[in-house]
C-alpha positions as CSV (number, residue, x, y, z in Angstrom):
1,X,-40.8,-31.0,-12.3
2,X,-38.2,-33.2,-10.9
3,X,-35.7,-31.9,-13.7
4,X,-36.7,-28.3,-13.2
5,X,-35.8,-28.6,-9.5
6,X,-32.5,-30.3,-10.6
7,X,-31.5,-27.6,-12.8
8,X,-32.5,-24.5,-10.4
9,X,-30.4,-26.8,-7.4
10,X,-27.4,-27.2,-10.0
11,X,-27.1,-23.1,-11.1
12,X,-27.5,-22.1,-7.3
13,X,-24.7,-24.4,-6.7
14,X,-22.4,-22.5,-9.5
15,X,-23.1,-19.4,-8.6
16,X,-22.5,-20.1,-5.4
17,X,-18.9,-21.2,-6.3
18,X,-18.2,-18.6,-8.3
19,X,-18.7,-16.1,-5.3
20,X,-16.3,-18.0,-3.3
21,X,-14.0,-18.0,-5.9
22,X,-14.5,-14.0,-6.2
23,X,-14.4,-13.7,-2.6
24,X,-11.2,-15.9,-2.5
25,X,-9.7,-13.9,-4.9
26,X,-10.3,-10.8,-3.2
27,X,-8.6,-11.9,-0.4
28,X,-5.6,-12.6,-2.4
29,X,-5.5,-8.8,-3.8
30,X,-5.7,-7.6,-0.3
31,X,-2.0,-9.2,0.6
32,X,-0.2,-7.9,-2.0
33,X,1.2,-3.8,-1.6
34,X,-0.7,-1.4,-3.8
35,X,1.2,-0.8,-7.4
36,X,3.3,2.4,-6.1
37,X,4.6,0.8,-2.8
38,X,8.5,0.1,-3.6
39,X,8.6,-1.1,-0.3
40,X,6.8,-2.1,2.9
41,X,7.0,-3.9,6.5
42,X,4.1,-5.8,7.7
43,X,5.8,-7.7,10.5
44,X,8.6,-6.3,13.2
45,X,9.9,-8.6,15.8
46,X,12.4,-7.6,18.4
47,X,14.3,-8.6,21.7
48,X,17.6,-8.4,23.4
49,X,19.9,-9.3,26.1
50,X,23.0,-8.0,27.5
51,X,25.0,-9.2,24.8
52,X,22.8,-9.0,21.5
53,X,19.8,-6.7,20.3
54,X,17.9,-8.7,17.2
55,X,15.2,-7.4,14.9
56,X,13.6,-9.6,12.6
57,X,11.4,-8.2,9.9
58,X,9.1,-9.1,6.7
59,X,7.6,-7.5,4.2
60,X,7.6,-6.6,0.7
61,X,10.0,-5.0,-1.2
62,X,11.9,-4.3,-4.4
63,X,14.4,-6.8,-5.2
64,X,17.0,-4.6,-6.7
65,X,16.0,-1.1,-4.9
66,X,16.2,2.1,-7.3
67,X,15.3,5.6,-6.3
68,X,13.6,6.4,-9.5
69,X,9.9,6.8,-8.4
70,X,8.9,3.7,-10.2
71,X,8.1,0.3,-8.8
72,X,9.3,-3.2,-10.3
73,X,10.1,-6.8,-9.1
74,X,8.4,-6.5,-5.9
75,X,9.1,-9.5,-3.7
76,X,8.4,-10.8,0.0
77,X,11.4,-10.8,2.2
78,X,12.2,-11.6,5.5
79,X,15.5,-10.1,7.3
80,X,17.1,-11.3,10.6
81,X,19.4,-8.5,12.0
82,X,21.4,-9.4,15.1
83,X,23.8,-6.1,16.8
84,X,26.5,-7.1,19.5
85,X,26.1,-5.1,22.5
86,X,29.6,-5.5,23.7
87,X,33.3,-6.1,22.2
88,X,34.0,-9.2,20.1
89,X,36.1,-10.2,17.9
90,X,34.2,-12.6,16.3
91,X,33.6,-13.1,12.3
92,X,30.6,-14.9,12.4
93,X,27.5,-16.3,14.7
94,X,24.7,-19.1,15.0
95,X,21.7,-18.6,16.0
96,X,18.3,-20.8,16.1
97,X,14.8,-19.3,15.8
98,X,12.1,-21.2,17.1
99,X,8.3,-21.2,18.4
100,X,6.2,-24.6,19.6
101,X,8.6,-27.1,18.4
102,X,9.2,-25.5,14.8
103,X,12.9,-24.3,14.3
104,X,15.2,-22.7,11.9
105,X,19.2,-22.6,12.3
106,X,21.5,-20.8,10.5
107,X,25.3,-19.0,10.2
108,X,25.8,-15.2,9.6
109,X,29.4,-13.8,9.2
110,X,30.0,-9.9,10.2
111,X,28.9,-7.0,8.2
112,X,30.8,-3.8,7.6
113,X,29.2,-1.8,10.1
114,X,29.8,-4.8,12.6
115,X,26.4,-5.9,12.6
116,X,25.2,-9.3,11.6
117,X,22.6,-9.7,8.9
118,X,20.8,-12.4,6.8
119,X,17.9,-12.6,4.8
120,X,15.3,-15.7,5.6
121,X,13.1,-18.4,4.0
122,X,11.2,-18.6,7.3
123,X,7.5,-20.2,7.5
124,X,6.9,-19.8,10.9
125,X,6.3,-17.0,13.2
126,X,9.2,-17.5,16.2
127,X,9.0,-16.0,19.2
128,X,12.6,-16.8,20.8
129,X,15.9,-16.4,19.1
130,X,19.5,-18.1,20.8
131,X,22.5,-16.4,19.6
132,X,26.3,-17.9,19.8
133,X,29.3,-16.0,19.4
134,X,32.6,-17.4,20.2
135,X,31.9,-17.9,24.0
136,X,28.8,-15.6,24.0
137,X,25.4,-17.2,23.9
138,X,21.7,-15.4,24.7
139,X,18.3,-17.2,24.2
140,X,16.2,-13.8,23.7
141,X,12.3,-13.3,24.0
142,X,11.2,-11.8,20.4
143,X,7.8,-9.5,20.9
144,X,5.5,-7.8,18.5
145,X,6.4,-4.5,18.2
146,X,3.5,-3.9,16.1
147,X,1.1,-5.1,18.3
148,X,-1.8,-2.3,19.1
149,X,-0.2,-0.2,16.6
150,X,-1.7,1.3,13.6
151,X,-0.9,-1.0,10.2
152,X,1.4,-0.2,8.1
153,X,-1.3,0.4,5.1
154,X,-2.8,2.6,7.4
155,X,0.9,4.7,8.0
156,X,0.8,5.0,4.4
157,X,-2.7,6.7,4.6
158,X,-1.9,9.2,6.8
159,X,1.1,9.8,4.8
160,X,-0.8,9.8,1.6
161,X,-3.5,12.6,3.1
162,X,-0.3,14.9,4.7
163,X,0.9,15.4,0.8
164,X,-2.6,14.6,-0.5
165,X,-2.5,18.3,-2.5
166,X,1.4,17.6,-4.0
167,X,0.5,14.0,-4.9
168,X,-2.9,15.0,-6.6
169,X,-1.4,17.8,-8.6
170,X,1.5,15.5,-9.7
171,X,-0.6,13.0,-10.7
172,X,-2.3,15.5,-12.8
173,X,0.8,16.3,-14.5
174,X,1.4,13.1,-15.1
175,X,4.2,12.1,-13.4
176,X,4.4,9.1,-10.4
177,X,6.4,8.5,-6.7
178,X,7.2,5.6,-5.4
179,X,5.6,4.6,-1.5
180,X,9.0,3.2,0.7
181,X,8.0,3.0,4.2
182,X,10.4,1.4,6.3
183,X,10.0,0.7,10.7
184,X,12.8,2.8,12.0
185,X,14.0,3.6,15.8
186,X,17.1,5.4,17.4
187,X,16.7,3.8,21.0
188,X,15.1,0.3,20.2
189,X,12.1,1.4,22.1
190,X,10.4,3.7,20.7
191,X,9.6,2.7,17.0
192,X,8.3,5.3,14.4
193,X,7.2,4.6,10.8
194,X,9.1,5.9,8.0
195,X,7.0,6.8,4.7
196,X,8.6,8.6,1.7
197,X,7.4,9.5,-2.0
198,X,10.6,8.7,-3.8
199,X,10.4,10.7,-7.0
200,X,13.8,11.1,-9.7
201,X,16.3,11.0,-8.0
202,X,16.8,13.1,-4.9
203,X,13.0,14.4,-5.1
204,X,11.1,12.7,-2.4
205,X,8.4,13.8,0.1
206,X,8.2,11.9,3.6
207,X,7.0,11.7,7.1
208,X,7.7,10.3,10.4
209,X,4.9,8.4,11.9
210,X,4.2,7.5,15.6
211,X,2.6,4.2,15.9
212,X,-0.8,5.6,16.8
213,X,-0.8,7.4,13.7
214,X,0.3,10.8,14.6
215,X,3.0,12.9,12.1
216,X,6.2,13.7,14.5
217,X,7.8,15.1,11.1
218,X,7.7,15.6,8.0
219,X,9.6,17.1,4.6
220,X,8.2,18.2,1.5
C-alpha cells in the first residue's frame, strides 16, 4: 500500500511539473510579436524641457528593415532620441538615464536631421533623463505615454478587423503583408498609433490609431 501511495504521490508531482513547464512556456510565446509583425513598440517614454524633447522607445523590430511584405531577423531594441529645442552648435551630447539608484550613461554625436539618436542595451525602466550639451544641461521627468492606452497588440487588432475583407482574400490568394506599427506624433502631445500592411514594394494598407482605439485615418 505504502508503495502504491508512493507512486500515485510521485506521478501527481510530474504532472504537475509538466503543467508549469507548459504554462511557463506559454508565457514565453506571449512576448514575442506574432510571425507577420516586422515591427512593433511596446514601451514609449517621453519628457522635455526648454532646451531638449527626448523619447525613448522599445520594442521589436527587424534588424535590417525591408519593404517586401515578409518578416525575418526580428530583434528587441531600444532607441533613445534626444531633439534640441534651441540653436547649438554642438556635435555631440551626454546624457545619464536613471530610476532608484540604477543608471546608464552614454555619448551621442549629431544626426543629419540635427537630432541625436542612439540605440540602447538598457535593463532598467528610467524615469529621468539629464542631458549636456556644450553649456546646456536639463534633468527631464520621462512619463508613460502609454499608460491607460490601448496595447499595441490591441492597435494591431483594430487594424487587422479595418482591412479584415483585403487581408482574408489575400491570404486566400496566397500571398502575405508584413504588420509595422510604429508610435508617431506631430506635436509631442498627442500620440497616435501607426499600423501598415507592408506588401511588395509600394503596396501597403494602413491606419492611424488614437490611443483609445478609435481609426482617425486610414488608406487602402
Amino acid at each position: 500500500m505504502k508503495k502504491k501511495i508512493s507512486l500515485i504521490f510521485a506521478i501527481s508531482v510530474i504532472i504537475a511539473c509538466l503543467l508549469l513547464l507548459a504554462a511557463c512556456n506559454g508565457g514565453k510565446k506571449q512576448d514575442q510579436p506574432a510571425s507577420d509583425i516586422s515591427r512593433i513598440t511596446t514601451r514609449y517614454l517621453a519628457g522635455e524641457s526648454e532646451l531638449f524633447a527626448v523619447s525613448l522607445e522599445s520594442g521589436m523590430r527587424e534588424k535590417a528593415f525591408i519593404a517586401d511584405g515578409k518578416v525575418t531577423d526580428v530583434a528587441p531594441f531600444v532607441e533613445l532620441k534626444i531633439i534640441p529645442l534651441k540653436a547649438a552648435d554642438a556635435e555631440g551630447l551626454d546624457f545619464v538615464l536613471a530610476s532608484n539608484g540604477a543608471t546608464l550613461s552614454g555619448k551621442i554625436d549629431k544626426g543629419t536631421n540635427g537630432e541625436f539618436k542612439t540605440a540602447l542595451d538598457l535593463t532598467f525602466v528610467p524615469d529621468k533623463i539629464s542631458v549636456t550639451m556644450g553649456e546646456q544641461s536639463s534633468e527631464i521627468d520621462l512619463c508613460n505615454v502609454l499608460e491607460g492606452a490601448i496595447s499595441a497588440d490591441q492597435a494591431i487588432s483594430v487594424a487587422r478587423e479595418t482591412f479584415k475583407d483585403k487581408l482574408e482574400s489575400e491570404t486566400a490568394e496566397g500571398k502575405t503583408r508584413e504588420v509595422y506599427l510604429k508610435l508617431i506624433t506631430g506635436d509631442r502631445e498627442n500620440y497616435y498609433y501607426y499600423v501598415s500592411f507592408i506588401g511588395d514594394g509600394v503596396n501597403y494598407l494602413a491606419a492611424l490609431i488614437s490611443l483609445d482605439g478609435n481609426i482617425v485615418s486610414k488608406r487602402g
